[in-house]
N, C-alpha and C positions, 0 to 999 in steps of 0.2 A: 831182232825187232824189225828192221829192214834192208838189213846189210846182208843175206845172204846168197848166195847163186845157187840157181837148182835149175837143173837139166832134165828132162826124162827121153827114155826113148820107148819106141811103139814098135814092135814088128807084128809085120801086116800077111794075108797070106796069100801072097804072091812071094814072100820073101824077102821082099825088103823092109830097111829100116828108116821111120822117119826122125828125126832128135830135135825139139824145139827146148828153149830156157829162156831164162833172164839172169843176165850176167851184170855186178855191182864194181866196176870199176872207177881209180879216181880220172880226175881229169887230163890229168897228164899222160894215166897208157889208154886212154881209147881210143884216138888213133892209131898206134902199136899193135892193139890190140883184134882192131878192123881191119889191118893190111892184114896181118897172123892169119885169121878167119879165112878173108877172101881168099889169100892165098891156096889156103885147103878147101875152097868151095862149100861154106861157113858161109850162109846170108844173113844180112840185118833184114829185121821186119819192123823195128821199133829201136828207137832212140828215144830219155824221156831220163827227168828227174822224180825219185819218192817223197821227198822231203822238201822243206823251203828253204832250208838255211841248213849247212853244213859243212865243217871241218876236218877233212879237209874238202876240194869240193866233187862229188860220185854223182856218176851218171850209170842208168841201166839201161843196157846193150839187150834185145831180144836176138837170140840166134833163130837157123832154121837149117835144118841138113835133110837129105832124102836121097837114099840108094838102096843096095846093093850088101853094103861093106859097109858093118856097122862097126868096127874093128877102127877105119879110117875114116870114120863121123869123128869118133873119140879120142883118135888123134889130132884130126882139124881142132875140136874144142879143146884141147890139151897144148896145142900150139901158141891157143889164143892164153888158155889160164898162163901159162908159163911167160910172158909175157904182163903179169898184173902180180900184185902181194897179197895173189888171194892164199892161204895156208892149206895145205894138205887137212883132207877133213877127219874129223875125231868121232870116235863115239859118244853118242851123248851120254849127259850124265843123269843117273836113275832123277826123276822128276821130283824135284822140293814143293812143298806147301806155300804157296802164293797169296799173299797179301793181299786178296781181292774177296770180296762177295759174290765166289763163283755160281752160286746155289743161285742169289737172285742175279745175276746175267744171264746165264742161262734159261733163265724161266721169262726173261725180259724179250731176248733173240729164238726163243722155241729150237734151240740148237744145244747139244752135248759140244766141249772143246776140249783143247787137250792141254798138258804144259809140256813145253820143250826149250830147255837153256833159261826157265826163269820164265819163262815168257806164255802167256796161257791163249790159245789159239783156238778160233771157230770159224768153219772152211763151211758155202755154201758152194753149189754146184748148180748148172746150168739144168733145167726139165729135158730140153728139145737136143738129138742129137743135130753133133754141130758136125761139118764136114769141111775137107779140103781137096776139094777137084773130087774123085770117088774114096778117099781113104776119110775114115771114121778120127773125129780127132777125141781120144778120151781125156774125160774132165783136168786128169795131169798133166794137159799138153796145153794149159792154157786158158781154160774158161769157168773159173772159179772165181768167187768171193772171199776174200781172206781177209779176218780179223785179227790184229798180232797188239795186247795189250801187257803194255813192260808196267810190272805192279813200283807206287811210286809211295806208298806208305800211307795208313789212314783207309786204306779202299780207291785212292786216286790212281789213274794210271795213267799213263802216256798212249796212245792209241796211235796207231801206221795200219792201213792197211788199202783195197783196193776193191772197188767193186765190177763187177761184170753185167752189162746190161746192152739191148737190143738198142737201135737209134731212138724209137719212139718211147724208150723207158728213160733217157739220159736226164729229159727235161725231171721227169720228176724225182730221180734219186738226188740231182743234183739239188732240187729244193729242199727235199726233206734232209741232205746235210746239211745244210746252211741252216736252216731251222733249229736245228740242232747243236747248231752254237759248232759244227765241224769245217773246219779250212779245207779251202778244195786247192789241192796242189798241180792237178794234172787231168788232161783229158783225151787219151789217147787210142788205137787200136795195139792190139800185141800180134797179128797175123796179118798178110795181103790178101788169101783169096778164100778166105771159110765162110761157110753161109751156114745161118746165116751170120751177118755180119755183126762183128760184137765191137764192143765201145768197153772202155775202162778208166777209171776215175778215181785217182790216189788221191787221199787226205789222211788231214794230221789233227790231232786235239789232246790235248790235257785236262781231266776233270773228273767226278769221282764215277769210277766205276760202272755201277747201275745206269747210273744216268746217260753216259757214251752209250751203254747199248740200248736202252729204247730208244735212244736216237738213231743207232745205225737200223732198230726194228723198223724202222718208217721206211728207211731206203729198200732194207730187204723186200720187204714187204709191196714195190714199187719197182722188184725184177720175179720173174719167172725161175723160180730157184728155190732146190729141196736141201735140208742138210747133208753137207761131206762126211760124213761119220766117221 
């Protein structure tokens, strides 16, 4: 839903490797967890909570690595996991039928999604490439829209997710959540130096289905952004 950590990494062709993520830890190792990092030359780019209320209390850490030796990116990040209760990861499990009105959200968002762990998801992606100094940053490093709707029975769901938008689009996504009866939890950047420059904006709502995504249609519809297929 919004507990997960995910890394990717990009090699570039000069040879090196760049590794950005956002890492879900509690409050207690992310300190531990930030020394771990540094120590391997592991930067923050972001600090920021998904949620408004939570048991116990998680913040998400944005990493950023760039060399050489992608070998010892994966150890720095390895440093920092081993240091948190995050669990060694699994395969998923073949996708079940979801309690939702998948036919009409989809036709609501003009977007295909997919289910993964229960959970049914629809990723938009940035038009314009984005860049970091001269290296290309691709859409899995960072500048996507992500929908993640946990089915809640009836066709309601629970709704976490984040959107990606330019400075001059913030004003209006963020109306058209709010409009939409959706909590804005967060407003932040996930990079220091890409252009152009991107903004990001987690919220949270409960409510039936269909109706969360023509709500979220308004905001999409208020960034420069094609569907993740």
């Amino acid at each position: 839903m919004a507990l997960g950590t995910h890394v990717a990494f990009v090699r570039y062709a000069d040879g090196s490797t760049m590794v950005m993520g956002d890492v879900v830890v509690t409050e207690d190792e992310l300190q531990h967890v930030i020394d771990a990092w540094q120590a391997h030359g592991i930067e923050q780019t972001a600090l920021h909570k998904h949620l408004l209320a939570q048991t116990p209390d998680l913040w998400w850490a944005h990493v950023h690595g760039h060399g050489h030796d992608a070998v010892a990116l994966a150890r720095g990040l390895r440093a920092g996991f081993d240091r948190t209760g995050t669990p060694p990861a699994v395969a998923p499990d073949r996708p079940a039928p979801v309690d939702l009105d998948i036919a009409r959200m989809e036709a609501a968002l003009g977007a295909k999604g997919s289910v993964e762990d229960g959970i049914y998801k629809i990723i938009f992606v940035r038009r314009e490439t984005v860049t970091d100094g001269h290296l290309i940053l691709p859409p899995g490093l960072g500048s996507t829209s992500a929908f993640n709707f946990q089915p809640l029975g009836g066709g309601r769901a629970a709704l976490s997710g984040d959107c990606v938008m330019r400075a001059d689009e913030v004003p209006h996504v963020l109306k058209a959540l709010r409009r939409g009866g959706i909590k804005l939890v967060e407003l932040h950047n996930h990079h220091l130096s890409e252009d152009p420059r991107l903004f990001f904006t987690h919220f949270w709502a409960v409510d039936d289905g269909v109706r969360l995504a023509r709500a979220l249609r308004r905001a999409v519809d208020a960034t420069d952004v094609v569907p993740g297929g």
